[in-house]
N, C-alpha and C positions, 0 to 999 in steps of 0.2 A: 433610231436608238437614242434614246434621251441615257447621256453621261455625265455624274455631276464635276461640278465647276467651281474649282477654288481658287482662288488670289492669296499670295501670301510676301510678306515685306522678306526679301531679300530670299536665301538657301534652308533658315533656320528660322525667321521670326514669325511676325503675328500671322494666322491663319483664320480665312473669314470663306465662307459656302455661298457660292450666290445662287442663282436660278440653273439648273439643270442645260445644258447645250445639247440641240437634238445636233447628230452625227451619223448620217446615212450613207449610205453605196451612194447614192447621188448626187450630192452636195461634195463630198469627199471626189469624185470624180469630175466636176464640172471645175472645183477649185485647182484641181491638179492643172486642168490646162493653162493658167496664170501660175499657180504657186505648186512650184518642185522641181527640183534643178536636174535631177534624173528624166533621161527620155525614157518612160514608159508607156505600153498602150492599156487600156484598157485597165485605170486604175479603179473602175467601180467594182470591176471582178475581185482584183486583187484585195482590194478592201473587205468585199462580202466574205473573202476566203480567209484571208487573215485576222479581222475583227469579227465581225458580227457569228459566221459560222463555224473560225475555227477548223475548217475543214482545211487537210493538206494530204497529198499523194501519197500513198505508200508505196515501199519499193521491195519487190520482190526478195520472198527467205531464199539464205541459202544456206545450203548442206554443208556440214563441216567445217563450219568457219572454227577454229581454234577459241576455245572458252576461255583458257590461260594465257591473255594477248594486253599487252599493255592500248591497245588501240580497239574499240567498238566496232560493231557494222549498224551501218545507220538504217535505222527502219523507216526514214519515211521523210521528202522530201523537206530540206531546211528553207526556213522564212527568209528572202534574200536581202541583205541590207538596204540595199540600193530599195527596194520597193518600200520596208520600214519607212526610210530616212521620206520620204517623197508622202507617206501616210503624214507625219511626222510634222514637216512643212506644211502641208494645204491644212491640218488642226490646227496651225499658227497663225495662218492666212484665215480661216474661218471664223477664229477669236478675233483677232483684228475686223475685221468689216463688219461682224453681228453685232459685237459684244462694244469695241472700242466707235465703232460706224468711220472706219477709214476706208476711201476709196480704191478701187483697184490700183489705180495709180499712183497710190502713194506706199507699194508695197513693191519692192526693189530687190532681188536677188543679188548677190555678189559672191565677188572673190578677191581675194590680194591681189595687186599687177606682180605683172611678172621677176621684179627684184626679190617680193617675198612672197611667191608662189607657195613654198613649203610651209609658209607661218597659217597654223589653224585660222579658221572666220569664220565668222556668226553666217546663221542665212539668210537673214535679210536685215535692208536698213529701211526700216519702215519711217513717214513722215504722222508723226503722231503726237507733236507739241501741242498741237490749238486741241488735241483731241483730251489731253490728260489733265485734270488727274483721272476724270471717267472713273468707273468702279473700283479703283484704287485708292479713293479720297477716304475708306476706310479703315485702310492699314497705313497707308503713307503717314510720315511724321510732317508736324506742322505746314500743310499745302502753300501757302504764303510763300513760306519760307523759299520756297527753290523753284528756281528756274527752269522749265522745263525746256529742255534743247527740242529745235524740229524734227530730230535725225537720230532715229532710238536702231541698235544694233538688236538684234531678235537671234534668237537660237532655239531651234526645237529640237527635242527628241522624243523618240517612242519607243516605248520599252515595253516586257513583257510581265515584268515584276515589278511588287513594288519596291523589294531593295535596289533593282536593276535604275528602277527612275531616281532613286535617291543619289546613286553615282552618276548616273547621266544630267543631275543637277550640276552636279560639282565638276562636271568637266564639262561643262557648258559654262559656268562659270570662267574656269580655265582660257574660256575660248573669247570671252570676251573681253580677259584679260589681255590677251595677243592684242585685240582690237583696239583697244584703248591705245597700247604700250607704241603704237604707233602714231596715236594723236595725241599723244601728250606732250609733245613741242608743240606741236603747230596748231593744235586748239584744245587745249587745254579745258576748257569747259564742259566739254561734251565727256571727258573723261567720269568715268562710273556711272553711267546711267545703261539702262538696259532691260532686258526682257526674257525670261527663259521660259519656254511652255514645254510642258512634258503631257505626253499621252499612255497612260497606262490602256495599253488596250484589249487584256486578258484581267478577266474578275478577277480585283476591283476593279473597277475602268474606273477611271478620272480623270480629269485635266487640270493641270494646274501650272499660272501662270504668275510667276516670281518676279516682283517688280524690282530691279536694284538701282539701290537710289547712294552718292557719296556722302558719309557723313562728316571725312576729311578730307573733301577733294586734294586740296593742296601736299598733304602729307603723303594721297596716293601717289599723283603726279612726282613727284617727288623721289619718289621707291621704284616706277619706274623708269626714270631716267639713271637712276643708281645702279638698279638690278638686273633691268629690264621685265622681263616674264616670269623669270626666279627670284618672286614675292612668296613670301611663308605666309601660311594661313592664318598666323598671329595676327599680321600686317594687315591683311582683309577685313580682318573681325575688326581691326578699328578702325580702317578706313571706308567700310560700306555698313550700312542699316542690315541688320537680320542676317548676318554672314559670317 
């Protein structure tokens, strides 16, 4: 299943179409055993059933359920996050190795240690400095100009909508936020850089992968050692490209 393939500067700015990414039960399955942080089996199934076909179990009618009910009866088995979220991932991990040509090895799963276990996190820290600007030298502002760090924080989501992928931008955003707000004493440069890939996997299918780049690192760094995470979207818009 060939799905097109967008790049775009930051949540909100330029948008550019590249070459179509093919996205099969196969490749989706084989990525999964390196990229997706859920144990699942058998994700080329799950894939065929959730993307490509669409297909999901129906659950038996029942008689009499009360029509006048502030609560539904579900007709037919729901899509399980955990297996989305894991779709989700190995489409991030796919873009990275096809599209960027990073190694397996330079694609890293995480989570917070254990003091801030509750603080959200990206799902991978991908190793992707010598790799960029790669197909991003088309929207990114002035390439010269920025330094690109080794150690790009990644976040994917997969959603069913496309208004669904447009809030799953911005709370990916959110989440990178978290990730920053905790390097910004102690490496402050890596602060604003990033990666968000969204899969829309119900028509329209797309993927698109949001490059965030700082356009006042300092000023960000700065808001959060202030605020910490509780930065107003004002503050964004001037401290990131396209945001």
């Amino acid at each position: 299943m060939n799905v097109p393939l967008i790049v775009q500067l930051g949540v909100n700015g330029a948008v550019r179409v590249l070459h179509p990414i093919c996205l099969d039960a196969g490749s989706v399955g084989i990525t999964s055993n390196y990229a997706g942080s859920y144990h699942i089996l058998s994700m080329e199934q799950h894939y065929d059933d959730y993307v490509i076909t669409g297909r999901t179990i129906g659950l038996s009618p029942i008689s009499g359920f009360p029509a006048a009910h502030p609560y539904e009866r579900l007709t037919g088995k729901i899509r399980a996050p955990g297996v989305t979220g894991n779709i989700g991932e190995a489409i991030a991990a796919i873009f990275a190795r096809r599209v960027l040509l990073a190694e397996v090895g330079d694609i890293a799963h995480i989570r917070p240690r254990r003091p801030f276990r509750k603080r959200k996190s990206p799902d991978y820290l991908m190793r992707l400095g010598r790799l960029m600007p790669g197909p991003f030298s088309i929207i990114a502002p002035d390439v010269t100009q920025i330094s690109w760090p080794q150690w790009w924080p990644v976040e994917s989501k997969a959603r069913s909508t496309v208004a669904s992928s447009n809030s799953g931008r911005k709370e990916a955003l959110k989440q990178l936020v978290a990730y920053w707000q905790l390097l910004s004493s102690s490496q402050p440069l890596t602060v604003g850089y990033g990666l968000i890939v969204t899969f829309n996997y119900q028509p329209p299918r797309e993927v698109r992968v949001c490059l965030i780049l700082p356009s006042n690192q300092g000023q960000l760094n700065q808001a959060l050692t202030q605020n910490g995470t509780n930065i107003d979207d004002s503050v964004l818009r001037s401290c990131l490209y396209g945001c």
